[in-house]
C-alpha positions as a Markdown table, in Angstrom:
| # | Residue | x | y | z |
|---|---|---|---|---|
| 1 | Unk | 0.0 | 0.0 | 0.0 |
| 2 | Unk | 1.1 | 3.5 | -0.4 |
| 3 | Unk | 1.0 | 5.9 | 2.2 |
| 4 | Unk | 0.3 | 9.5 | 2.0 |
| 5 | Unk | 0.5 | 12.7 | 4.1 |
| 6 | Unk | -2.1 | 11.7 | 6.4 |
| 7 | Unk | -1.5 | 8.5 | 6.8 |
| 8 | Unk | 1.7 | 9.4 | 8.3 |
| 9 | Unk | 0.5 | 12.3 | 10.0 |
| 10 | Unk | -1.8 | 9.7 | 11.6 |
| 11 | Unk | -0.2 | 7.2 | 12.5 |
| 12 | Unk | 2.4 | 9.4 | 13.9 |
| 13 | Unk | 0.7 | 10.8 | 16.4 |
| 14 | Unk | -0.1 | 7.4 | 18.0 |
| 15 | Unk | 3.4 | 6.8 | 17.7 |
| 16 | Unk | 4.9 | 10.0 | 19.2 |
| 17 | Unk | 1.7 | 9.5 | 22.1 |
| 18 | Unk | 3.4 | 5.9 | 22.7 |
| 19 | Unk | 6.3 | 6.8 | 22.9 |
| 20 | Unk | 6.2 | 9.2 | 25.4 |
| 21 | Unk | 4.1 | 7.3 | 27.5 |
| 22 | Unk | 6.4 | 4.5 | 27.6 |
| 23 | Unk | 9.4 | 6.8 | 28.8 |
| 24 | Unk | 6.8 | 9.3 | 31.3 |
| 25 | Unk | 6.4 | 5.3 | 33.1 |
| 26 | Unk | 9.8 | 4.4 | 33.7 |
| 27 | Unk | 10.3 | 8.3 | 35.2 |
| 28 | Unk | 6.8 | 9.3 | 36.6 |
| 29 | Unk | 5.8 | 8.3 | 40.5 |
| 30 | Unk | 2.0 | 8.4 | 40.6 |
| 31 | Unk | -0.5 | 8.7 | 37.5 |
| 32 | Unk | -0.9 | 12.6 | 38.1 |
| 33 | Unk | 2.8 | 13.0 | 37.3 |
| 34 | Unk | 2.8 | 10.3 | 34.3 |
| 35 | Unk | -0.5 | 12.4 | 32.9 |
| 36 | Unk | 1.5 | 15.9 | 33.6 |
| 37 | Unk | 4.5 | 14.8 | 32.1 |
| 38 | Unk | 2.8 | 12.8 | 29.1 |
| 39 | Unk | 0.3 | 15.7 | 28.6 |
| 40 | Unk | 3.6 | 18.2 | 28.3 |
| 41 | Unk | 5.2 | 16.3 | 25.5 |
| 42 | Unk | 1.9 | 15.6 | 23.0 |
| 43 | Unk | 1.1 | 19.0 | 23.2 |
| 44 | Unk | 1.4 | 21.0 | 20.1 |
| 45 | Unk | 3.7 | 23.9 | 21.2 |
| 46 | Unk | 6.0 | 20.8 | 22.2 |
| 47 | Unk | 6.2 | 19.4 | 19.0 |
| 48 | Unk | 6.5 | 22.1 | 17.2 |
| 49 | Unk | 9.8 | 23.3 | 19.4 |
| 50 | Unk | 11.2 | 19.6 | 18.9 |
| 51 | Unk | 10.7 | 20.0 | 15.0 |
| 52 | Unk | 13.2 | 22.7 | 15.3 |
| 53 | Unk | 15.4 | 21.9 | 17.1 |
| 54 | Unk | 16.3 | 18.4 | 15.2 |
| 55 | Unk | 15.2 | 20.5 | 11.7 |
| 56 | Unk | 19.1 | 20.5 | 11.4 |
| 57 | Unk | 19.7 | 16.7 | 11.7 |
| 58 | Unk | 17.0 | 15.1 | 8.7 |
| 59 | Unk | 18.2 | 13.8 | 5.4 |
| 60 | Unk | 16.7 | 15.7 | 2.7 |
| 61 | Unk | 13.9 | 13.3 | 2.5 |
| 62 | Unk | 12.7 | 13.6 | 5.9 |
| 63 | Unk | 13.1 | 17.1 | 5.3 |
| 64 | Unk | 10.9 | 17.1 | 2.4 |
| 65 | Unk | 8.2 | 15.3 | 4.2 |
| 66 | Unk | 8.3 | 17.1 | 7.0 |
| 67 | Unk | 7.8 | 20.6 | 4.7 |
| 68 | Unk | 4.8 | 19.3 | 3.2 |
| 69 | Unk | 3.5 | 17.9 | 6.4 |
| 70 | Unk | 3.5 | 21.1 | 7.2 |
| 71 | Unk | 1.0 | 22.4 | 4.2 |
| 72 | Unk | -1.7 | 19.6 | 5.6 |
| 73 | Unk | -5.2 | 20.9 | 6.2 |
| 74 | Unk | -6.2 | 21.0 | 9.4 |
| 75 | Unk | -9.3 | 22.2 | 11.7 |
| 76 | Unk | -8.0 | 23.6 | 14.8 |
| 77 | Unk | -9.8 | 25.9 | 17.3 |
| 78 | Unk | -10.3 | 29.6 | 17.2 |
| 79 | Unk | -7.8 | 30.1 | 20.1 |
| 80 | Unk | -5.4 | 28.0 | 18.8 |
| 81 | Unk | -1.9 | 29.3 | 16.8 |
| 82 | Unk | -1.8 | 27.8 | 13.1 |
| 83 | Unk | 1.6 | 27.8 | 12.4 |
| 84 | Unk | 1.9 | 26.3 | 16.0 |
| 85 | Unk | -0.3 | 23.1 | 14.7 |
| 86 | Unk | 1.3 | 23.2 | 11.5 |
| 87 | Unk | 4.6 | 22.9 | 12.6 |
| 88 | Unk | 3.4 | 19.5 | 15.3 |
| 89 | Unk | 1.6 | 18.2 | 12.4 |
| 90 | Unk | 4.7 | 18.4 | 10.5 |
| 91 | Unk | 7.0 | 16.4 | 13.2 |
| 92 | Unk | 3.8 | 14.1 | 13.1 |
| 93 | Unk | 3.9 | 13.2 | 10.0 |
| 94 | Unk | 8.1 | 13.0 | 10.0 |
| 95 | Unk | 7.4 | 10.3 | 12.5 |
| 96 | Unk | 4.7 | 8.5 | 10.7 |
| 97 | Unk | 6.8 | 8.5 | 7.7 |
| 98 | Unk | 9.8 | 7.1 | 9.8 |
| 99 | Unk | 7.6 | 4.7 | 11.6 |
| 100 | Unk | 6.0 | 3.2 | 8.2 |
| 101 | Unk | 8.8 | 3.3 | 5.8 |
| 102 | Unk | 12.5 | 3.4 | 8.0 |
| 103 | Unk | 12.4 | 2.0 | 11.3 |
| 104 | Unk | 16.1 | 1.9 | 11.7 |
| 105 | Unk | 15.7 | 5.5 | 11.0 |
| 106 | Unk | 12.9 | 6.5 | 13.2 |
| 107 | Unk | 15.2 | 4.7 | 16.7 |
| 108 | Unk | 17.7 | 7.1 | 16.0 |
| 109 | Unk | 15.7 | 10.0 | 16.1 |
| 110 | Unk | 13.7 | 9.3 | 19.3 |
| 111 | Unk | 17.0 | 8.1 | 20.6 |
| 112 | Unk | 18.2 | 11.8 | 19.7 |
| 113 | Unk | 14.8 | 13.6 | 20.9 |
| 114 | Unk | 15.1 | 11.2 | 24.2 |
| 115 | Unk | 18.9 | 12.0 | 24.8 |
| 116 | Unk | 19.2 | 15.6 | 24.2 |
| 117 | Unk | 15.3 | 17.2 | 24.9 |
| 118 | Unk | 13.1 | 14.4 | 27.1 |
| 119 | Unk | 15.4 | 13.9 | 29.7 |
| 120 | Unk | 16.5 | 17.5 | 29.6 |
| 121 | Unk | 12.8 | 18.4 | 30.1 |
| 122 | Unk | 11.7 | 15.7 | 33.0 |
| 123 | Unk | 15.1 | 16.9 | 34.9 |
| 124 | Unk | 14.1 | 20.2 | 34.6 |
């Protein structure tokens, strides 16, 4: 089958979501902190800071997907920033894209993301 933009916009969400919850487990005490923690790392503004700051470290693949990630219509709410959504929808579908088509690929960056900004941000 061939994937497109949503698909991996999809299906990275549910990937980034696992993700996180599996590390918030191993580093959370009680289920408040594993829902603060978790809730602070799926939200938009999150992603859209963790786009940028591995931006500098994609192939020019990833980078392309990731661009037109970006361009994906969305419905967000009226109080909600645009470029804000479009910029996590972007890592989202970077993610899916990793996930469905280089696995290899998509270990080393959560292994960057968990390295250099998670565990930065849980020690904080």
């Amino acid at each position: 089958m061939k994937y497109n933009l949503k698909h991996y916009s999809y299906i990275g969400d549910c990937v980034w979501e696992l993700f996180v919850r599996e590390h918030v487990i191993n580093r959370a005490q009680n289920l408040k902190e594993m829902h603060s923690l978790t809730t602070k790392f799926v939200r938009a503004e999150f992603q859209a800071d963790l786009i940028n700051k591995i931006i500098d470290k994609l192939t020019p693949d990833e980078l392309d997907i990731q661009h037109r990630s970006r361009n994906l219509k969305m419905t967000i709410n009226k109080k909600s920033n645009p470029k804000i959504h479009s910029l996590a929808t972007s890592f989202e579908g970077l993610i899916g894209y990793l996930y469905l088509e280089k696995k290899q690929r998509l270990n080393e960056i959560l292994n960057l993301i968990e390295k250099e900004i998670i565990d930065e941000n849980i020690n904080k």
